[in-house]
C-alpha positions as CSV (number, residue, x, y, z in Angstrom):
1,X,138.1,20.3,18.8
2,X,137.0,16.7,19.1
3,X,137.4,14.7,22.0
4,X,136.7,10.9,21.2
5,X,136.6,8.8,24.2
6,X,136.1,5.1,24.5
7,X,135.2,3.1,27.8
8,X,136.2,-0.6,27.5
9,X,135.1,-3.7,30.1
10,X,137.4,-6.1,29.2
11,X,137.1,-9.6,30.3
12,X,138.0,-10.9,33.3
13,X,140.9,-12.9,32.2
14,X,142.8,-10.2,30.4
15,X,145.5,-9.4,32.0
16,X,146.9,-5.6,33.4
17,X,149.8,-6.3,31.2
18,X,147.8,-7.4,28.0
19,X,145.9,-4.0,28.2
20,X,148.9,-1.5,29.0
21,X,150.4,-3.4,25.6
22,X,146.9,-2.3,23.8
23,X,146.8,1.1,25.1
24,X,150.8,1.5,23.9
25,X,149.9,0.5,21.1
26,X,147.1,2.8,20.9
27,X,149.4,5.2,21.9
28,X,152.1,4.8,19.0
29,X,149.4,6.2,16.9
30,X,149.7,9.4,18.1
31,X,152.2,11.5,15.5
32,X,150.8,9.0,12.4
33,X,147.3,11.0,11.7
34,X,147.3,14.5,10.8
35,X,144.7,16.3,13.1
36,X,145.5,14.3,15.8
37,X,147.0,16.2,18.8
38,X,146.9,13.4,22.2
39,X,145.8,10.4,23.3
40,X,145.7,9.5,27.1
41,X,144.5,6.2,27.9
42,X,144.7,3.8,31.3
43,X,142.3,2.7,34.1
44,X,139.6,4.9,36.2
45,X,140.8,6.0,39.5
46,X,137.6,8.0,40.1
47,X,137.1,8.3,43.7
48,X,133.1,8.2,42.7
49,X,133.9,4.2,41.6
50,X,131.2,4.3,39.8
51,X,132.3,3.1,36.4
52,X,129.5,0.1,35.9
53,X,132.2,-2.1,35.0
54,X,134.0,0.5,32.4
55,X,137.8,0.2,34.3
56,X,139.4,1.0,31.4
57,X,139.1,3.7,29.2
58,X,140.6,6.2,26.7
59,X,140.4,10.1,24.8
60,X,142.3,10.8,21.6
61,X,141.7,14.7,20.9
62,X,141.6,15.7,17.3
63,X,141.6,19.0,15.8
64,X,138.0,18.6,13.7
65,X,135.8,15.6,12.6
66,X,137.9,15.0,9.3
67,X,140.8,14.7,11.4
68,X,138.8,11.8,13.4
69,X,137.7,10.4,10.2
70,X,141.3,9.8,9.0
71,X,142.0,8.5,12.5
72,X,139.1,5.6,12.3
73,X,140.5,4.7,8.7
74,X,144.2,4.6,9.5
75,X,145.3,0.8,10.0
76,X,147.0,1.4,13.4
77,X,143.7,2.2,14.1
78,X,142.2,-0.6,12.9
79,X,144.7,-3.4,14.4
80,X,144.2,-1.4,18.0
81,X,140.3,-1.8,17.6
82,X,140.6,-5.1,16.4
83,X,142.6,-5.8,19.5
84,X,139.9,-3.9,22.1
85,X,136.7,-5.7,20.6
86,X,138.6,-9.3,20.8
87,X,139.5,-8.7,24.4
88,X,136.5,-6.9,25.9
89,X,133.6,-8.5,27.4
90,X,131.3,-9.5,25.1
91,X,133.3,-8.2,22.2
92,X,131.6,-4.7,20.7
93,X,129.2,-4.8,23.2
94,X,132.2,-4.2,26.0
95,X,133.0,-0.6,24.1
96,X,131.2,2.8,24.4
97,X,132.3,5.5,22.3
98,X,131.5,9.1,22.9
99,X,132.6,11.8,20.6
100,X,132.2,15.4,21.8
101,X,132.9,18.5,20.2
102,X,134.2,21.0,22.4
């Protein structure tokens, strides 16, 4: 198994309501790529608060790396990281992604 997870700052002035839209968005993917078996995505509440400015995050689980791969080329995928990088702060630089294999 893969576990992909993402950590986003997004800019100050982005709205609560702008991001749940992004992460429902991101969320209507799920059923559309083979492989692809959940996404859970919202803000931290770690009681640790020690998320350097990364509120907002996500993990999309996927059954192997080809399974990813079709993921990062479907265009769902690409409209929702289109989306992230134009609303985070300082555009890519506001994303961390993390793959793990499990």
């Amino acid at each position: 198994m893969i576990r992909h997870i993402v950590l986003v700052r997004f800019r100050p002035d982005v709205a609560e309501t702008a991001i749940a839209a992004i992460f429902d968005d991101l969320r209507a993917i799920e059923g559309k790529v083979p492989g692809l078996s959940s996404i859970c995505a919202g803000r931290s509440e770690s009681p640790e608060q020690i998320e350097r400015g990364y509120l907002h995050g996500f993990t999309v689980d996927f059954a192997d790396w080809a399974a990813l791969a079709a993921y990062q080329a479907h265009p769902d995928h690409q409209r929702v990281g289109a989306a992230l990088v134009a609303h985070a702060a300082g555009g890519i630089d506001g994303i961390l992604v993390f793959d793990l294999a499990c």
